[in-house]
C-alpha positions as CSV (number, residue, x, y, z in Angstrom):
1,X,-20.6,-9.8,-8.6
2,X,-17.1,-10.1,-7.4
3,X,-16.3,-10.0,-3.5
4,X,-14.4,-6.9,-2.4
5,X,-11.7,-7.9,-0.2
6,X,-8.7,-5.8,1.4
7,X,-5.9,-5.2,-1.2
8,X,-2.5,-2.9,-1.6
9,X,-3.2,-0.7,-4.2
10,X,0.1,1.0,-5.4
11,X,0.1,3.8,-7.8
12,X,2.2,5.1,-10.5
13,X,2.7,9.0,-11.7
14,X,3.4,7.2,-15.2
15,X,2.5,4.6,-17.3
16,X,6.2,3.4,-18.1
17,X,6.5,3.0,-14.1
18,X,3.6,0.9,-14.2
19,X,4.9,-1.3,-17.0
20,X,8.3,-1.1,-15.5
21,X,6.7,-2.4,-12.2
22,X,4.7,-5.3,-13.7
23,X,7.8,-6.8,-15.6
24,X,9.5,-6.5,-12.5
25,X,7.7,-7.6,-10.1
26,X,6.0,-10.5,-12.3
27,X,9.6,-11.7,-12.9
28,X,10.7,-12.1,-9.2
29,X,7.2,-14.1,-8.7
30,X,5.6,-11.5,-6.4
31,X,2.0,-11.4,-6.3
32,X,-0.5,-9.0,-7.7
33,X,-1.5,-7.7,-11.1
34,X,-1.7,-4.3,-13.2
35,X,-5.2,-2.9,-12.3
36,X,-7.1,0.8,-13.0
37,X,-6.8,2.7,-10.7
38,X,-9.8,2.5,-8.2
39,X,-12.1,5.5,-8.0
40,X,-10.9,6.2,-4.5
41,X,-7.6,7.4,-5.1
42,X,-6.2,9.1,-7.9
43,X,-3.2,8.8,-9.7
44,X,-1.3,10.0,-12.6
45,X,-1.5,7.7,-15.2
46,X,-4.4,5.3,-14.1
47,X,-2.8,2.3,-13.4
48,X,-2.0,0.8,-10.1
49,X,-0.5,-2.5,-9.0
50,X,-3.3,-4.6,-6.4
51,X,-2.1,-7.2,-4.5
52,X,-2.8,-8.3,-0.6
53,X,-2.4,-6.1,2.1
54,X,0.4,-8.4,3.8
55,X,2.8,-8.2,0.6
56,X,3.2,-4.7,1.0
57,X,7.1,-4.6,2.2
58,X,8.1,-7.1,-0.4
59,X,6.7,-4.9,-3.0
60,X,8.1,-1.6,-1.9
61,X,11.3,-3.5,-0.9
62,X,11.6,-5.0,-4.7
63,X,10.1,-1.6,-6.7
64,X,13.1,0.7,-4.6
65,X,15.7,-1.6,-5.0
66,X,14.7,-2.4,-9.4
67,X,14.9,1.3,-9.5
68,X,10.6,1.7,-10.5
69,X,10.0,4.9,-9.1
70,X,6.0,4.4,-7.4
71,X,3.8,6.9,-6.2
72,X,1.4,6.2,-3.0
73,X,0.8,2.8,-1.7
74,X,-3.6,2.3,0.1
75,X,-4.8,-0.4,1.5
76,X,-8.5,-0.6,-0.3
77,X,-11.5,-2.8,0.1
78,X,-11.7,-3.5,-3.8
């Protein structure tokens, strides 16, 4: 059984966001993978980027500025 450990979850309202955030964010090098959304939160289209907690202003900083509209950002023991 995997370890749960503190992670960003950030969500999506769409799945094109999601995909738009993943070629994005996986291009700049920035850490973190596509994930289902965890039970805990819901979003719109079921996928949310994980990553750790202390990359969270990176992320936001390169989603706003590549124009990939996100939904809420939790910080989740997953």
């Amino acid at each position: 059984m995997l370890k749960k450990t503190l992670s960003l979850i950030i969500t999506f309202d769409a799945t094109a966001q999601a995909m738009a955030a993943e070629k994005l964010l996986l291009a700049r090098g920035l850490p973190g993978r596509l994930i289902p959304v965890p039970r805990e939160i819901t979003a719109g289209c079921g996928l949310a980027w994980k990553a750790p907690p202390e990359a969270r202003a990176e992320l936001e900083q390169a989603l706003d500025n590549g124009g990939v509209i996100r939904g809420d950002s939790h910080i989740l023991e997953v």
